[in-house]
N, C-alpha and C positions, 0 to 999 in steps of 0.2 A: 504494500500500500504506500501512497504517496503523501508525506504530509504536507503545505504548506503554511508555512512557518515566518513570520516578519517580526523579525527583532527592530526595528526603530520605533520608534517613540512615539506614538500618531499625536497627542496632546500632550502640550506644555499646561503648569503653571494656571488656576486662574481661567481653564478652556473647559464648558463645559463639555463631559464624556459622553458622545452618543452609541453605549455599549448593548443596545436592544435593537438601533438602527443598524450598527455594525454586524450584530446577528443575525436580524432576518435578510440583512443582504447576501449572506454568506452564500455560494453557489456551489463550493468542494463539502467531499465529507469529512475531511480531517483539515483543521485550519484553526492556527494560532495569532493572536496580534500583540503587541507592547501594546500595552492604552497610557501607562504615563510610569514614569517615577518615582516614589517617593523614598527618600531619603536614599539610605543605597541598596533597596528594592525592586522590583516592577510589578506591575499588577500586568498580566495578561488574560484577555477574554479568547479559550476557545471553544469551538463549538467544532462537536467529535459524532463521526459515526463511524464504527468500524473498532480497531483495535491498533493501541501502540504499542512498540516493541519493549522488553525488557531493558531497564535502563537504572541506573545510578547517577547521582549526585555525591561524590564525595566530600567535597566540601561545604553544600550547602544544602535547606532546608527546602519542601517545597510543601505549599498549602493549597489543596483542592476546594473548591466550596460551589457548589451543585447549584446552578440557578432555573435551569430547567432541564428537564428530560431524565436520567439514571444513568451514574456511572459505577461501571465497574472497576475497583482499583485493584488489582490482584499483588499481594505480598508476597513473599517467599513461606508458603503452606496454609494461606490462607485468602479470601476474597471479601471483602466489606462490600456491600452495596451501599453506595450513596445517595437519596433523593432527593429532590428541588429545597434549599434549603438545610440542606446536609451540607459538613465537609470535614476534613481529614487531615492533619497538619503527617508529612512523610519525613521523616528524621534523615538527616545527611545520613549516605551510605549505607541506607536501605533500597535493595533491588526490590522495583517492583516495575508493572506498567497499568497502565490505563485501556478501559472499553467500556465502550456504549452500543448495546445493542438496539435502541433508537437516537434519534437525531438529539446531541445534546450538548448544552450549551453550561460551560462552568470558568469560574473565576478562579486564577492562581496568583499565589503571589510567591516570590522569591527575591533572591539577590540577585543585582544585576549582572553581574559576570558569569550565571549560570548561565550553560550550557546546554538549550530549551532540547538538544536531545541526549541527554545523561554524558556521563564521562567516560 
């Protein structure tokens, strides 16, 4: 599967976020965006169908939070379901990956020099 993935920064500072226009525009099924920065963070909006590869972060944290649809986050021996309003803080240097067996849309946050496909 193909992800598409944009790491720059769509809004500065002070800009309001059109994060619900950005997703019904969405036309792939796997697609990531930067929506802004804070401090030395980023907040990414994607919206998933399908399944991501197994991946790590070793150096840093990454926080899932389900805004619509069900994500699957699968650990090493284990599967949490997420729903609209769920989410799931993933400890640096735990393997795991992401799926959505429908069209769904969730909010990450990490630091910015992660590596949006694990290390």
């Amino acid at each position: 599967m193909e992800y598409e993935i944009h790491t720059d920064v769509k809004y500065g500072p002070l800009e309001v976020i059109e994060a619900g226009k950005l997703a019904a525009e969405c036309p792939v099924p796997w697609w990531n965006q930067t929506l802004c920065r804070v401090n030395d963070c980023v907040v990414r909006l994607g919206v998933f169908h399908g399944e991501f590869h197994w991946h790590k972060h070793d150096a840093e944290d990454e926080l899932f939070h389900v805004l619509e649809g069900e994500l699957l986050l699968d650990l090493e021996g284990r599967t949490e379901t997420l729903s609209a309003g769920q989410g799931m803080l993933v400890p640096r240097g735990v393997t795991h990956r992401t799926r959505a067996p429908e069209r769904t849309v969730v909010l990450m946050i990490e630091a910015a020099g992660v590596t949006a496909t694990g290390d």
